[in-house]
C-alpha positions, 0 to 999 in steps of 0.5 A: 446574489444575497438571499433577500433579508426581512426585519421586523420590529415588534412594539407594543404599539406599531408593528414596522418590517423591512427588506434587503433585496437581493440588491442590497436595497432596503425597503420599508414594508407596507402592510395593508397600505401603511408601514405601521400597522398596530401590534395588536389583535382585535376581537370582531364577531368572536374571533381575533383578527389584526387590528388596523388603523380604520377600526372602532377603537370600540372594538375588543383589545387583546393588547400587545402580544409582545407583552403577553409570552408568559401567557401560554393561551387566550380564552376568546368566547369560550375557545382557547387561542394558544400565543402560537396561533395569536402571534402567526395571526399577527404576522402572517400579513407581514410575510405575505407582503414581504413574499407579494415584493421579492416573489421568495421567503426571505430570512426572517430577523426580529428585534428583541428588547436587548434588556431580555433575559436570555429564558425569555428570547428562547421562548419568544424564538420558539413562539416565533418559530412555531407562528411562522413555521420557520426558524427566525433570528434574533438581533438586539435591540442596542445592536440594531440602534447601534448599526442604524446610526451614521458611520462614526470615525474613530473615537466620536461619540453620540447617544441613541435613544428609542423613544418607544411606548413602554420604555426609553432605551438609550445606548452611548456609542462611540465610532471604533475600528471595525465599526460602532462600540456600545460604551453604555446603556440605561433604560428608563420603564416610563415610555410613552404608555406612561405619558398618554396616561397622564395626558388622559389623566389630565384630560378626565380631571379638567372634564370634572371626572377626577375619580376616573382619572386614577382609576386604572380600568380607564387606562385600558379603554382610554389610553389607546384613544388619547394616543390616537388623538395625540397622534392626529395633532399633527394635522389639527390643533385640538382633536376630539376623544370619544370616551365611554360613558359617563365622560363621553367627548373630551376635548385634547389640544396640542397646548395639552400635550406640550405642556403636559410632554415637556414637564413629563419628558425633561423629567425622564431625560434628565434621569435615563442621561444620569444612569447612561452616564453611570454605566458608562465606560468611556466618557460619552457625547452629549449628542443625542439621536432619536428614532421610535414613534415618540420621536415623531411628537414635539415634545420629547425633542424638545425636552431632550435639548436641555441635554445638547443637540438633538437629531431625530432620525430620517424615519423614526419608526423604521430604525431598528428594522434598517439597523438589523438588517445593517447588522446582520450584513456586517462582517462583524459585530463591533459593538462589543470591541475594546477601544482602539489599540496602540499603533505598534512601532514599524519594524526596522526596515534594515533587521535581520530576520529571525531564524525561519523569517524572511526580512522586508531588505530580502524581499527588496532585494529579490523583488517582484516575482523573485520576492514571490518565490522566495516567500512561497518556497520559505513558507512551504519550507516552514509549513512542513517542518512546522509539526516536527519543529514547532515552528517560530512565530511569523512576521505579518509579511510572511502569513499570507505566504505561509497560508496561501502555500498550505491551501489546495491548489487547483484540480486538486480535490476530486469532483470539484474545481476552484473558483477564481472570484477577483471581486473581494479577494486578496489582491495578490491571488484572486483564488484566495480570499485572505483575512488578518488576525482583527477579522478572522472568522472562528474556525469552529460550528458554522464557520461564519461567526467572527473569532472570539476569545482565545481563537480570537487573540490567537489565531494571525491570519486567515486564507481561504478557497472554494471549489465548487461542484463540477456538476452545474446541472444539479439543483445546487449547482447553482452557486457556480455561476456567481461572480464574488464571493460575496455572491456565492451563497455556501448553503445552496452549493455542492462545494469544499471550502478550504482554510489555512489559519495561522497561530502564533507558536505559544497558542497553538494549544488554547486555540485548539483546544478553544475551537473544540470547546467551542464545537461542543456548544455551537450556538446557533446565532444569526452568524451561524450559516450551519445549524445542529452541530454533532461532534465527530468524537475522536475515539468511539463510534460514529454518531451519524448526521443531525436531523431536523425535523422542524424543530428550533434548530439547537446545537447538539453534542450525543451524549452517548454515542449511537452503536452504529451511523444514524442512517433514514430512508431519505439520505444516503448512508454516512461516509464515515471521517477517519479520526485522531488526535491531531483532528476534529470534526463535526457535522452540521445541517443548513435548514431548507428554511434557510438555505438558498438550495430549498433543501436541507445542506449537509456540512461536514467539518475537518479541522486538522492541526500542523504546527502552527497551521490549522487546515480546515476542509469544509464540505456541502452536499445534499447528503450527509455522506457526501458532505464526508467524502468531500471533507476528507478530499479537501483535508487530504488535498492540503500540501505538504502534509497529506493525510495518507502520511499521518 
C-alpha cells in the first residue's frame, strides 16, 4: 500500500498539516487540539516555546519564523537559539501528531511561497532538513492551489486566490488533458497584515491616539490583537481589544471591519485582477475561488464579486495542504502543459503499410490471436534488426507490440521472478504496465519524474515489468505480497524493474543524448524516488556507490574518478557494470528517511540503446553490489539482443 504523505503549510499566521493514509484518506491534522495552531514561537520564563491560541497575547513575540530564514541565529536572554533549533521548536508537535495518527513517519511535503527564489527554497529545505532530521520536499504554492481545485473539463477556466496574511496570490487555470494548467499568475504584497494594520489604525485614531496610529512600533504589539478580535467576530458584533498603555481597551466592531475590509479589499482585488489579466496567457475566466484564512472574514468575498462569481472554498485554511498532498499522488505535473493539441486525422483503415509496418486491414484479417502473433513475430522481427537497419518509424498500433516482445519474459532474470499485477496494468497482458508517448515517465535519475524536453517529444511509447525478489523472507521482501502496481512500493524491495521505451527514428540521438545529459544533474525532486545519482562514466574507472550520511541529498556526478570502487565497512563491495558506447549507467541511493524498507536502497541503472529501442534494466538491493548484479541480469535478460553478443 502507499506510504502515508504529511503536508504542512507554513504561514505567517497559522500553521495547518494534513495526511494521506495508507488509504488514500486525507485528514486535517490536529495539534494540540486545533488544526491552525499559530506559526509563531513565544518567549515564556526565557525560553521559546510554540504559541497557542490560550496564551497572553502579552507574552514575547518572535514573529514568523517563515519570515526570519535569512537570520542565521535569535539572542533570547542572552543564549543564541539557531533558526534550526527554532523551526524544529515549531514543528516538532506537528510530527508527533502526524506519528500519534498513522503510528509511522510519514513522507514530509512543505508548501513553499511559489514566488521564492530558488537560493531561498535550498536554504529553507536545508533548515527544514536539519529541524526535522529528515529529508523534506517542496511543492509550490501555485502547484498545490492548482491541484486543490475541482476537475476542470477541458478548456474551462477559473482563478484561484490565497487570501493569506502577507500577500494575495492568485493563479488563472484552465482544465487540460492531463490535468490543471496554470495560464497566470500575479501577487499582490498587501495581505491581511496590511489590513489588521489599517483596522488598528483606524481603531487608535477614533480613540484619540492619532499619533500612535502611525507609529509602526504599535504595529508589532497591536497587530496580532486586532487580528485575534477581527477573528473573534464571528461569535459577537463588537470585541474588546486590550492595548498597552497609554490606550488601554478599544473597542472594534463587525461595522469597522466591513467598512474599512471592502474599501481596502476591492482596492486590491481590482489591482491583483489586472496584473493576472497582464500575465496571462490564454484569455482567462472571471470565476474566482477563495481559500487562506482571510477567506473566512466577510469582507473580502464580498469585494471580490464586484469581479464575478465568487466560491470560498470547503476549509479554506487547509487548501494548500490537500492540494500537495493531490499533487504529489498525480502521475504527472500538468500545470505547465501547453493547450490542447489538434486531433490528428485517423488513419486510413484501407492504407497499405509502410515497409516494416503492420496495417489495421492486416490485423483485421487475421484476428484475435492470429492478430497477436503476427504483431509480436513483426515486432521482434523489427527489434532485431533495429540496430543494424535504423529501424523506420512505427504506427501507434504497432508499439505496445514492439515494446512487449523486447522486454524479459518470465524466470528469466536469475533470482527474482515476474509479478503479474492485473489491478492497472495493460489490458492486453497483466505483466506489463504500458504508457503512451503524452505519459511516459523519464528514463533518466530516479525514473519516476514524467519525460521532459527532448525525451519528452521523442520517445512514443513506454512498457514495463518487475520481477521481484524470490527471497519474501528478507525484511525487504515485502513489496511481493502487493496487489497492483500502484501498491508496490520500488523502495522497500529487492526487485528489477525492466523498460522497453520507444523513439521515433529521427530522435533516437537527442533522446539519448538528453537522458545522459539529464543523468548529469539529477535533481532530487519530489518525483525522484532515487536520490544522489553518480554517473557510471563510460571510459575511466569505476566511481563506486553514493553515500549518504544525513546530509540533504544532492545529486552528484565525481568530478575526478576515485583509483579504485568506493567500498565502507557496512556494504557489500561493488559488483562493477560493464560499459560502452551504446550504454549508460548510474547508481543512486533510496534514503532510509524515505524508503519504505527503513533502510538506505541502492539503485543501479542500466540503460542500453538498440535502434529504436531503449532497454532500461533497473535494479534495488540493500546493497549497492547487488543492485549491480541485478541490473546486469535484467540487461542481459532483454530479447533479442543479449548483452553476451554486444
Amino acid at each position: 500500500m502507499p506510504n502515508p504523505v504529511l503536508a504542512i503549510d507554513i504561514g505567517a499566521c497559522t500553521l495547518t498539516a494534513a495526511i494521506r493514509d495508507a488509504s488514500g484518506r486525507v485528514t486535517p491534522l490536529a495539534i494540540d487540539g486545533t488544526t491552525t495552531p499559530p506559526a509563531r514561537l513565544v518567549v515564556q520564563a526565557g525560553q521559546p516555546r510554540p504559541a497557542r491560541d490560550s496564551f497572553p497575547l502579552a507574552l514575547a513575540q518572535l514573529g514568523p519564523l517563515i519570515e526570519r530564514l535569512d537570520v542565521p541565529s535569535l539572542v533570547i536572554d542572552g543564549v543564541s537559539w539557531s533558526i534550526e533549533s527554532l523551526t524544529a521548536l515549531l514543528l516538532r508537535p506537528v510530527l508527533g501528531a502526524a506519528f500519534d495518527l498513522i503510528g509511522a513517519t510519514p513522507k514530509i511535503l512543505i508548501v513553499v511561497p511559489s514566488e521564492w527564489a530558488p537560493e531561498l527554497q535550498r536554504r529553507f529545505q536545508r533548515i527544514m532538513h536539519a529541524a526535522l532530521t529528515r529529508t523534506v520536499t517542496l511543492v509550490p504554492s501555485d502547484k498545490a492551489l492548482a491541484y486543490a481545485l475541482p476537475s476542470l473539463r477541458t478548456g474551462a477556466g477559473v482563478i484561484a486566490v490565497d487570501c493569506g496574511a502577507t500577500a494575495l496570490s492568485a493563479i488563472a487555470v484552465i482544465g487540460g488533458e492531463r490535468g490543471p494548467r496554470i495560464v497566470g499568475r500575479a501577487q499582490s504584497d498587501s495581505g491581511g497584515d496590511i489590513f489588521d494594520r489599517f483596522l488598528l489604525a483606524d481603531a487608535l485614531t477614533d480613540a484619540g491616539f492619532p499619533e500612535q496610529a502611525v507609529d509602526a512600533r504599535w504595529g508589532f504589539a497591536g497587530v496580532p490583537r486586532v487580528r485575534a478580535a477581527r477573528e473573534a467576530l464571528a461569535d459577537a458584533d463588537t470585541v474588546t481589544v486590550d492595548l498597552p498603555r497609554p490606550v488601554g481597551r478599544i473597542a472594534l466592531s463587525e461595522r469597522d471591519v466591513d467598512v474599512t475590509g471592502e474599501r481596502y479589499f476591492t482596492h486590491q482585488f481590482s489591482d491583483l485582477l489586472t496584473r493576472l489579466d497582464e500575465s496571462a496567457t490564454e484569455p482567462i475566466s472571471r470565476r474566482l475561488m477563495l481559500c487562506g484564512g482571510l477567506a473566512y472574514d466577510p469582507a473580502v468575498p464580498n469585494a471580490a464579486r464586484v469581479h464575478g462569481p465568487v466560491k470560498v472554498m470547503a476549509t479554506p485554511q487547509h487548501v494548500l495542504c490537500r492540494g500537495a498532498l493531490a499533487f504529489d499522488a498525480a502521475a504527472v505535473d500538468s500545470t505547465a502543459d501547453p493547450g490542447p493539441r489538434p486531433i490528428a486525422e485517423p488513419d486510413d483503415e484501407n492504407a497499405e503499410p509502410l515497409p516494416g509496418m503492420i496495417s489495421k486491414r492486416t490485423l483485421m484479417l487475421f484476428g484475435g490471436v492470429g492478430a497477436t502473433v503476427v504483431a509480436i513475430a513483426v515486432a521482434g522481427g523489427l527489434a532485431l534488426s533495429a540496430a543494424m537497419t535504423g529501424a523506420p518509424d512505427l504506427r501507434e498500433p504497432e508499439l505496445r507490440n514492439v515494446a512487449s516482445s523486447v522486454l524479459p519474459a518470465d524466470q528469466s532474470i536469475t533470482g527474482v521472478s515476474l509479478r503479474s499485477w492485473a489491478n492497472g496494468a495493460d489490458t492486453t497482458d497483466a505483466t506489463t504496465r504500458s504508457l503512451s508517448g503524452t505519459d511516459v515517465r523519464t528514463l533518466a535519475c530516479g525514473g519516476t519524474r514524467p519525460a521532459e524536453g527532448t525525451e519528452a517529444d521523442g520517445v512514443r511509447w513506454h512498457s514495463s515489468r518487475i520481477f521481484v525478489s524470490d527471497d519474501t523472507s528478507t525484511s525487504t521482501g515485502s513489496g511481493a505480497r502487493a496487489t497492483s502496481w500502484d501498491s508496490f512500493d520500488p523502495s522497500a524491495t529487492t526487485n528489477v524493474i525492466v523498460t522497453a521505451a520507444i523513439v521515433g527514428r529521427d530522435d533516437r540521438e537527442p533522446v539519448w543524448k538528453d537522458i545522459s545529459s539529464s543523468n548529469q544533474r539529477c535533481p532530487s525532486t519530489k518525483d525522484d524516488l532515487v536520490r544522489t545519482i553518480v554517473v557510471i562514466p563510460q571510459t575511466g574507472l569505476d566511481p563506486g556507490p553514493p553515500s549518504y550520511a544525513e546530509e540533504l541529498p544532492a545529486a552528484t556526478t565525481p568530478r575526478t574518478p576515485t583509483s579504485a570502487p568506493m567500498t565502507t565497512t557496512t556494504r557489500a563491495p561493488q559488483g562493477g557494470v560493464t560499459m560502452g558506447t551504446q550504454r549508460q549507467a548510474w547508481r543512486g541511493l533510496t534514503p532510509a528517511s524515505i524508503s519504505g524498507s527503513g533502510t538506505d536502497m541502492h539503485v543501479t541503472c542500466v540503460l542500453d540503446i538498440d535502434g529504436v529501442v531503449l532497454k532500461r534494466s533497473c535494479a534495488t538491493a540493500e546493497d549497492s553490489g547487488t543492485a549491480d548484479h541485478l541490473a546486469q541480469l535484467g540487461a542481459t535478460a532483454f530479447n533479442p539482443a543479449p548483452e553476451t553478443t554486444r
